[in-house]
C-alpha positions, 0 to 999 in steps of 0.5 A: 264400207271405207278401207281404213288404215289400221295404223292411221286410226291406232296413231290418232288414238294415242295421241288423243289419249296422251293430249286428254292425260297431259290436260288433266295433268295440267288441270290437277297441278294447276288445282294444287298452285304447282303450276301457274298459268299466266293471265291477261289479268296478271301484271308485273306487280300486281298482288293477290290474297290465295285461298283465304276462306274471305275476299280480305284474306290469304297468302299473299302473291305477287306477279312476276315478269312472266306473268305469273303469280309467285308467292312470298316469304314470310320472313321478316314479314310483320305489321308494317309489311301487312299494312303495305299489302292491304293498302295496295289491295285496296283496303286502305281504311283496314288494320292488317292482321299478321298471318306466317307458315303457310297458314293458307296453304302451299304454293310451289313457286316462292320469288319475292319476300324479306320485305322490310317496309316502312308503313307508308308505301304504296306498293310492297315492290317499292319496299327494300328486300333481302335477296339473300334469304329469298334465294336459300330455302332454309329462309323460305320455301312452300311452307314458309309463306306469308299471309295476311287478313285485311280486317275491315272496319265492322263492328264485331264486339263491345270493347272491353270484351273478352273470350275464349276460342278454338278450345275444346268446351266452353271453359277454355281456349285462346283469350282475345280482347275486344279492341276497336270493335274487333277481337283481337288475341292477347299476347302472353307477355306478362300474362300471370297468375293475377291476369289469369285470375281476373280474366276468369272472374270476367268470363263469370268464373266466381266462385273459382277464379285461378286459371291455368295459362298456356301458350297457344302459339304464334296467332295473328297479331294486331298493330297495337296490343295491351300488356296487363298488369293486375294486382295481387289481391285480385280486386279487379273484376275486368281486365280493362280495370288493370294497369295497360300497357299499350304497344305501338309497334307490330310484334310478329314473334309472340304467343297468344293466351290460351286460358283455362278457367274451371268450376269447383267442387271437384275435389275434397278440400286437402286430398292429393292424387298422382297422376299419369304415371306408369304405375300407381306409386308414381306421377304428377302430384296433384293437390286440391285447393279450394275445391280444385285439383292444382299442380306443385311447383318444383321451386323449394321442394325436396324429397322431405316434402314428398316424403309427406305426399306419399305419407299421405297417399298411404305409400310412406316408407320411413326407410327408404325415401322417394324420387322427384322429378323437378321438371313436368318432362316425365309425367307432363304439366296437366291442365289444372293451375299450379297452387302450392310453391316452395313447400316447406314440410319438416316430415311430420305433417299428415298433408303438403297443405299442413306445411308452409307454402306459398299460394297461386298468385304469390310466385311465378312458375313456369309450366314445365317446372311442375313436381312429379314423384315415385313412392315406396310402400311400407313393405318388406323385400318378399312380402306376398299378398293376394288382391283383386277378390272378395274373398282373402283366400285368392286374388292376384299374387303380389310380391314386394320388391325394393319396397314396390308391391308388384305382381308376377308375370304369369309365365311358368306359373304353375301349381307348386309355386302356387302351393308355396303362395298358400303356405306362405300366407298360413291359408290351407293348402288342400284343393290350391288352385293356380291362375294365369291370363290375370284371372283377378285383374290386373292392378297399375303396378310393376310387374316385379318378377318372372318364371318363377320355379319351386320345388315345394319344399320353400317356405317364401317364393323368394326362395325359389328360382325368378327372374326380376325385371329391371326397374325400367322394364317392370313400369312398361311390362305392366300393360303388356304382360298377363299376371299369376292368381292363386285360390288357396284353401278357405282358413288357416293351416288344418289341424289335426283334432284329438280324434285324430280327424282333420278339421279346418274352418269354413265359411257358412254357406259357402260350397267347395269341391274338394280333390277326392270329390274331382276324382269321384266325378271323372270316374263317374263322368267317364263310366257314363260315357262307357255305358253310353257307347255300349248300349247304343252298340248293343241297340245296333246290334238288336237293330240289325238282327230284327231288320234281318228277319222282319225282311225275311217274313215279308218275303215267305209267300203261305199257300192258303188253297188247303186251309178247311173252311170254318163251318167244316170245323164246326161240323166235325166237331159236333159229330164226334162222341166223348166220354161223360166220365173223367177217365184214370190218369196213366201211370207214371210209365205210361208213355207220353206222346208228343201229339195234340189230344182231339177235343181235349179229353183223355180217352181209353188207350185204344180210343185215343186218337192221334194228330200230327202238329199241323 
C-alpha cells in the first residue's frame, strides 16, 4: 500500500482533462479550416486548391509569412486570374475554370485577393492587388472565397454536343456545349426564343421544340465562350449551325442557360387554365398552344383581352371588369415557354387565340413580365347556391359577393340561418338540416362572409346580420377556416291539396326521415332503455331473495332416527280392513276436518280414524 496525496492525484487529474479538451478543441477548428496549423510544407508563397471533390480543384489558398494557409477573395477573381493559379499548380497545359462565393466551402482566415493578372505570370503573388478591398470584409470575407478547377485536357465529349445537367428530369436543367472536347456552360447573352427552339430540337425534341429559358446562375466559365444567333424560322437542326459569335475574353459575371424542353400532347389545343392563385377566379393565365401549356406576355395586353380569358374560363361578367397584373410578382412566371404576345382582342371573341397576337419566336419578353388575372362570375350581390353534392337539395352554402361566389365560414351558423338558405332557393322547408366543419368540401373560393344571424322571417341571407371579410382576407381565410353546408327539404315549397292534405314531390327510392319520426324513436330509445334499468333491478331483487333462503335450507340439519322403514308401511297397510261399499256423503252441515283421511276411503263417523299432518 502507497500513501498518496489526495490533492496530487486530483491536480493531475484536471490538468489531463483540460490538455485532452484543448487537443480536441484544436483538432474540430482545425477539421472546420478556423485554425490552421503551420507545416514544414507551407512556404511564403506557395498556393493550394481546399476541399475540391478532384486534385485539380477547390478554393485557392496562398501561405503567409507565418507559414499559414490563407484563403483568397473572390473579388475581381476572373479568367486571367485562374489561368495564373493552375500554372503555378502545375497545370500548365489546362483552361482554368472560374468558380466564386465560397463554392468549395469556408475558410476563417482570408489575406490576399483583388488580383488583377495579366495571363502571363508565374505566380499570383508576382500579380498587382488591391489592399483596400481586401482589408473591408464587405469585399471579402469567408464566404467570398475564390475558387478554381484546373481542367485538363481529357476528352469528355464530341464537340458540338450539347445537354443538360443538374435539372429535376431529364427534360431540363442547365445547357452546356461541347467545346475542346470539354463541356463547357452556355452563357445567357442572347439566349432567345429561336436558340431555345434549336437547342431542343438538338436534344431530340421534334415534335415540340419551344423551350422555356431561365437563368441558372453565375456557373463556371470557360476562357472563350460562343453567343448564338439563330434564325427565326427555326431552320437550324444544331446550334453549331447558327451564326457564332466567338469571345476572347474571360467573362466572370454571366449567367448560364437553364433550359426546359417539353413533349406534347398535354393539353387540348385552344383551352386556357389559371394557375397559382389563391382562389379559383384568379392566376397566371395559361394558354395551350400546339398541344402545350404556354404563358402570356403582358406586352399589348389590357383588361379587354382578359375580358375574353375569363369569358372563356366561364367567369365573364359584362358588368363589371377584371384585374390584371402586368408582372408574374403575384402568381410567379411557371415553367411553360411564353407563346401568345401583344393580344389584340375586341371582346367578341370566344378564345385569346381568336384574337391577333404575336407567337413565340416573333418577340421577346422577359420572364417576369408574364400575364396574370382575377375574374368575376356572372352573379348577382345575394345570390345563394349549394355545391359540392349529388343531390341539388344540399351542398356547401355559397353566397355572391361583389360578383365572386364564395362561401361562409361556419362560425355561428345555426338552423334558422340555414332555414333561410331553404326558403331562399324554393326547396321545402320541413326536416332542414344545417352543417359546419365543410361537411360538403370546401371549393377554392373566398370565403365572403361570417357569423351570420337570422331571425327566420328574412326572405334572403343578405338580409340578416354578417360580417363580410376584406377583400384580401377573404382569398387567405380560405385554407384556413371551416365553411356552413346545408340539407334542405328534397323538392320544392309544400302545397297544400284540395283535400286539404300536405303533399310535396320526392324522389323514388329515396328514404327520409322526417321530424315526427326523430321524436317517435327517442321516445322509444329512452323507453327502452327504462325498461332495461327496471328489469335488471327486479332481476337483483329476486336474486338476492332466492340466495337468501337457498342458504337457509342448506344450513337446516333434518333428523332421520324416527323416520318408519318401508316395509312397516307395507305391513300396516295390508292389515287394515276397509269398507266394500261406497258410504253416503255428509251433508252440507257436517263438519269438515281438517285432517288426512287413512286409505283414502270415507268411512261411518265412528270409524273414521284421524291423523295429524305429519
Amino acid at each position: 500500500y502507497f500513501t498518496i496525496n489526495t490533492w496530487y492525484i486530483y491536480t493531475t487529474v484536471y490538468i489531463m482533462d483540460s490538455l485532452v479538451n484543448a487537443v480536441l478543441i484544436a483538432c474540430f477548428l482545425v477539421l472546420h479550416g478556423t485554425l490552421s496549423i503551420a507545416t514544414v510544407n507551407c512556404t511564403n508563397g506557395d498556393i493550394r486548391l481546399y476541399n475540391g471533390t478532384t486534385p485539380n480543384e477547390g478554393n485557392v489558398q496562398i501561405c503567409n509569412n507565418d507559414n499559414e494557409w490563407s484563403g483568397v477573395c473572390d473579388y475581381s477573381w476572373d479568367c486571367e486570374d485562374a489561368t495564373v493559379a493552375c500554372r503555378q499548380l502545375g497545370y500548365s497545359d489546362a483552361t482554368a475554370l472560374v468558380y466564386n462565393g465560397s463554392y468549395f466551402g469556408e475558410w476563417s482566415k482570408v489575406e490576399f485577393g483583388a488580383y488583377s493578372c495579366s495571363g502571363t505570370e508565374t505566380n499570383l503573388i508576382d500579380c498587382s492587388y488591391n489592399i483596400y478591398y481586401v482589408t473591408h470584409s464587405y469585399y471579402c470575407n469567408s464566404q467570398k472565397l475564390a475558387g478554381v478547377r484546373c481542367q485538363l485536357y481529357t476528352k469528355e465529349c464530341n464537340n458540338e454536343e450539347i445537354r443538360l445537367v443538374d435539372g429535376e428530369s431529364s427534360d431540363e436543367g442547365r445547357l452546356e456545349i461541347c467545346d475542346n472536347d470539354i463541356w463547357t456552360p452556355v452563357c445567357v447573352t442572347n439566349f432567345h426564343d429561336e436558340e431555345a427552339a434549336i437547342a431542343c430540337k438538338q436534344l431530340g425534341y421534334t415534335q415540340y421544340s419551344w423551350g422555356s429559358i431561365f437563368t441558372a446562375g453565375n456557373t463556371p466559365l470557360v476562357k472563350q465562350y460562343a453567343t448564338y444567333y439563330c434564325s427565326s424560322d427555326f431552320s437550324e437542326s444544331k446550334l453549331t449551325e447558327c451564326d457564332v459569335n466567338i469571345a476572347t475574353g474571360c467573362t466572370k459575371y454571366c449567367d448560364s442557360v437553364r433550359l426546359k424542353c417539353f413533349n406534347p400532347p398535354q393539353c387540348e389545343e385552344g383551352s386556357s387554365r389559371l394557375v397559382n392563385g389563391s382562389i379559383e377566379q384568379e392566376g397566371r393565365l395559361e394558354v395551350c398552344v400546339n398541344g402545350v401549356w404556354g404563358t402570356v406576355c403582358s406586352s399589348g395586353w389590357d383588361k379587354t383581352d382578359a375580358y375574353v380569358a375569363c369569358k372563356q374560363l366561364g367567369k365573364g361578367n359584362s358588368n363589371r371588369g377584371p384585374m390584371v397584373w402586368y408582372n408574374s410578382n403575384q402568381f410567379s412566371d411557371g415553367y411553360y415557354p411564353i407563346v401568345v404576345s401583344n393580344a389584340g382582342c375586341n371582346g367578341w371573341e370566344r378564345a385569346i387565340t381568336d384574337c391577333t397576337h404575336n407567337s413565340y419566336g416573333e418577340y421577346y419578353c422577359a420572364r417576369t413580365q408574364v400575364i396574370g388575372i382575377q375574374c368575376y362570375d356572372d352573379c348577382e350581390d345575394g345570390d345563394i347556391r349549394l355545391t359540392g353534392s349529388d343531390r341539388e337539395h344540399e351542398g356547401t352554402v355559397e353566397i355572391c359577393v361583389d360578383s365572386l361566389w364564395g362561401m361562409i365560414a361556419d362560425l355561428g351558423w345555426g338552423q334558422v340561418a340555414a332555414n333561410v338558405v331553404c326558403s331562399q332557393l324554393g326547396y321545402d322547408t320541413r326536416g332542414i338540416r344545417a352543417f359546419n366543419n365543410s361537411f360538403y368540401d370546401k371549393p377554392k373560393r373566398p370565403i365572403n362572409i361570417n357569423n351570420v344571424k337570422c331571425t327566420g322571417s328574412e326572405e334572403r341571407l343578405l338580409d340578416c346580420t354578417y360580417y363580410e371579410f376584406p377583400d384580401n382576407d377573404k382569398k387567405y381565410l380560405q385554407k384556413m377556416v371551416d365553411v356552413a353546408g346545408v340539407q334542405c327539404g328534397e323538392g320544392t315549397s309544400p302545397t297544400i291539396s284540395e283535400s286539404g292534405s300536405s303533399s310535396s314531390t320526392c324522389t323514388p327510392n329515396y328514404f327520409a326521415i322526417t321530424g315526427g319520426v326523430y321524436l317517435i324513436l327517442f321516445v322509444v330509445i329512452i323507453m327502452s332503455i327504462i325498461f332495461i334499468i327496471m328489469g335488471y333491478a327486479i332481476y337483483k331483487k329476486l336474486s338476492h331473495k332466492y340466495n337468501k333462503n337457498l342458504s337457509a335450507v342448506k344450513n337446516t340439519s333434518v333428523d332421520t332416527s324416527t323416520k318408519p322403514s318401508r316395509n312397516s308401511i307395507i305391513s300396516e297397510v295390508k292389515n287394515k280392513s276397509y269398507a266394500s261399499t261406497k258410504p253416503e256423503l255428509p251433508s252440507r252441515n257436517v263438519p269438515r276436518h281438517n285432517k288426512y283421511i287413512k286409505g283414502g276411503v270415507i268411512k261411518k263417523d265412528e270409524d273414521i280414524e284421524l291423523y295429524e299432518e305429519p
